[in-house]
VEXGU-238671 format. One record per residue (C-alpha): residue in one letter; x, y, z; residue number from 1. Coordinates in steps of 0.2 Angstrom, whole numbers, always signed. Example, Ala and Ser with C-alpha at 12.3 -4.5 7.8 and 13.67 -1.06 7.14 Angstrom:
<atoms>
ATOM  code     px     py     pz  pos
ATOM     a    +62    -22    +39    1
ATOM     s    +68     -5    +36    2
</atoms>
This chain:
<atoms>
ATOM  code     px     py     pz  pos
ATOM     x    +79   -350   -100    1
ATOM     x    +72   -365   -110    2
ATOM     x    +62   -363   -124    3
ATOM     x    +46   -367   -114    4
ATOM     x    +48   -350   -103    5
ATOM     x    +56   -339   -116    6
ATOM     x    +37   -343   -125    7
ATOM     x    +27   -341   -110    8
ATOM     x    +39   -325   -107    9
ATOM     x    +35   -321   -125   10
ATOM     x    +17   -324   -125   11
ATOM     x    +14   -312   -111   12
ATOM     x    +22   -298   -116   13
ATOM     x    +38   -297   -104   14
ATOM     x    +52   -285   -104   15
ATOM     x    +69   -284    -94   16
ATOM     x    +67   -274    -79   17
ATOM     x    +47   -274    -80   18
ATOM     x    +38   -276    -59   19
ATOM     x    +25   -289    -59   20
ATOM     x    +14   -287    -45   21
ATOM     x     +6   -306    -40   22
ATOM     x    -11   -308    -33   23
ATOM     x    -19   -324    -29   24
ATOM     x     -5   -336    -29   25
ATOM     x     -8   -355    -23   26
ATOM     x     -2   -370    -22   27
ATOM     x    -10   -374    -39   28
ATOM     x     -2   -361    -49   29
ATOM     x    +11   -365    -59   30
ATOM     x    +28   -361    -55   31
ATOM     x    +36   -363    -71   32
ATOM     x    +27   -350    -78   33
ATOM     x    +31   -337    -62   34
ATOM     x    +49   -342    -65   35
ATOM     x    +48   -340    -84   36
ATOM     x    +41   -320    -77   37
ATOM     x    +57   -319    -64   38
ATOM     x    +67   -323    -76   39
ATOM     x    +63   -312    -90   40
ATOM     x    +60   -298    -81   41
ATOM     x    +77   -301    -69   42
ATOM     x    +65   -296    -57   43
ATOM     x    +56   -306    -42   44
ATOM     x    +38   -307    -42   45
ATOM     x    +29   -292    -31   46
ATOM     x    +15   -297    -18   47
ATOM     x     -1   -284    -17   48
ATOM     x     +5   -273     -2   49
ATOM     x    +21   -269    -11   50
ATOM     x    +20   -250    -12   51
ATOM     x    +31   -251    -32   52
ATOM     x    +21   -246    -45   53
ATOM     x    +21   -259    -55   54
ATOM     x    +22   -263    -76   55
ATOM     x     +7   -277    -75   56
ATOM     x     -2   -289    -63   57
ATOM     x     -4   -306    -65   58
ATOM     x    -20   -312    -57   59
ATOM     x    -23   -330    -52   60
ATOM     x    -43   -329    -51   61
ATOM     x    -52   -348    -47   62
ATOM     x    -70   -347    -49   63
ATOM     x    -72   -349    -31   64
ATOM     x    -62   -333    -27   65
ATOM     x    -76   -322    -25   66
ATOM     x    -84   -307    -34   67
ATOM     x    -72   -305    -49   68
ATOM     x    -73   -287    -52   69
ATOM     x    -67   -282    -33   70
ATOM     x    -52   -293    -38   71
ATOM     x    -50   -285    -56   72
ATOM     x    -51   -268    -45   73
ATOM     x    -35   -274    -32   74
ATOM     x    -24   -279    -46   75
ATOM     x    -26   -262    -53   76
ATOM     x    -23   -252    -38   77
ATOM     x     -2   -248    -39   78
ATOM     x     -1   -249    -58   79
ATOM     x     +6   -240    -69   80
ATOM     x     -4   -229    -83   81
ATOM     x     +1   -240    -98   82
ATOM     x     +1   -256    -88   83
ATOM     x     -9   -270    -90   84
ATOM     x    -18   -287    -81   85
ATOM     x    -15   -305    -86   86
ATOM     x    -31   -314    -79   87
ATOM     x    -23   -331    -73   88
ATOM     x    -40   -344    -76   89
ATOM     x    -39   -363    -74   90
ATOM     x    -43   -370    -91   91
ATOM     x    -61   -376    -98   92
ATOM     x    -64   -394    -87   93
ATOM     x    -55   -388    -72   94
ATOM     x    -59   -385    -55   95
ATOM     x    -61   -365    -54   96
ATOM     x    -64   -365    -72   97
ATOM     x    -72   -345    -76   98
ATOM     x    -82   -343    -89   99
ATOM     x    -76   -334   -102  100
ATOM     x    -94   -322   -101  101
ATOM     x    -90   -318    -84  102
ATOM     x    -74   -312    -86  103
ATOM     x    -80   -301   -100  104
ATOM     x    -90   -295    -90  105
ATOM     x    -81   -291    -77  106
ATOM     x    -69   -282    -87  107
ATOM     x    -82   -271    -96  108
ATOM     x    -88   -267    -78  109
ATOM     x    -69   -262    -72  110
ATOM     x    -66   -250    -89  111
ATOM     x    -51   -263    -95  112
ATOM     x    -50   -270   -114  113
ATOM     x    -53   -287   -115  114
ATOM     x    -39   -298   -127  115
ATOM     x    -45   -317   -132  116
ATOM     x    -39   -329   -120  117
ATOM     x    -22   -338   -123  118
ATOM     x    -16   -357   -116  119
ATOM     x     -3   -352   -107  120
ATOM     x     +1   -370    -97  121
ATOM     x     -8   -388    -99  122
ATOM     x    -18   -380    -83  123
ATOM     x    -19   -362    -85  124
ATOM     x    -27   -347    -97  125
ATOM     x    -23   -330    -99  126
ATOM     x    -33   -317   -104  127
ATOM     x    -24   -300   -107  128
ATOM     x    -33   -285   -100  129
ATOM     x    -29   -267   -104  130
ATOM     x    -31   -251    -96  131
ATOM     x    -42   -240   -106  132
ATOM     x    -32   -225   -111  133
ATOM     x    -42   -205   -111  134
ATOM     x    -46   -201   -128  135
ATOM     x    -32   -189   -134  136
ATOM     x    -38   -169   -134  137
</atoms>
């Protein structure tokens, strides 16, 4: 693995044998970070009807995608309790662009925990989203 994937690896939280589910994949999203996720997991990439629970999503969202709280609500469905979301966005002056207010919004409406967004490619932003955890008794 280069040192440009082991970061992007690094930068999204990834351990060996982890299952990433994928949702929304395009021709514009960038390979080299799905391979970086192949390859530091050891695992290939899931799609959405996959019935493995899976250790995090990673969401390709584009603006123009829809409403993006039904798509925060599919990339939950087949998770694991202590998994989590990375909210794929093009970056600020791109086409698809989300604004950041709308995906605060969207995760406040879905219960998940917003993190700030990170660069993760010259094209592409993540933002980390949590699943709330029950309060402990």
């Amino acid at each position: 693995m280069t040192t440009v994937e082991q970061t992007l690896a690094d930068r999204l939280g990834l351990t060996a044998g982890q299952v990433v589910r994928e949702l929304g994949w395009d021709e514009d999203s960038d390979d080299r970070l799905r391979a970086a996720v192949e390859e530091w997991t050891g695992n290939g990439l899931v799609e959405q009807d996959d019935e493995e629970a899976a250790d995090l999503a990673l969401l390709w969202w584009r603006e123009q995608d829809g409403d993006l709280v039904d798509g925060l609500m599919d990339a939950l469905h087949g998770l694991t309790p202590d998994a989590f979301i990375w909210l794929l966005t093009p970056r600020t002056g791109l086409n698809g662009h989300v604004e950041p207010a709308d995906i605060a919004q969207s995760a406040a409406s879905t219960g998940l925990d917003r993190h700030p967004p990170v660069n993760l490619t010259p094209d592409w932003t993540g933002t980390r989203l949590d699943q709330r955890r029950a309060p402990a008794a």
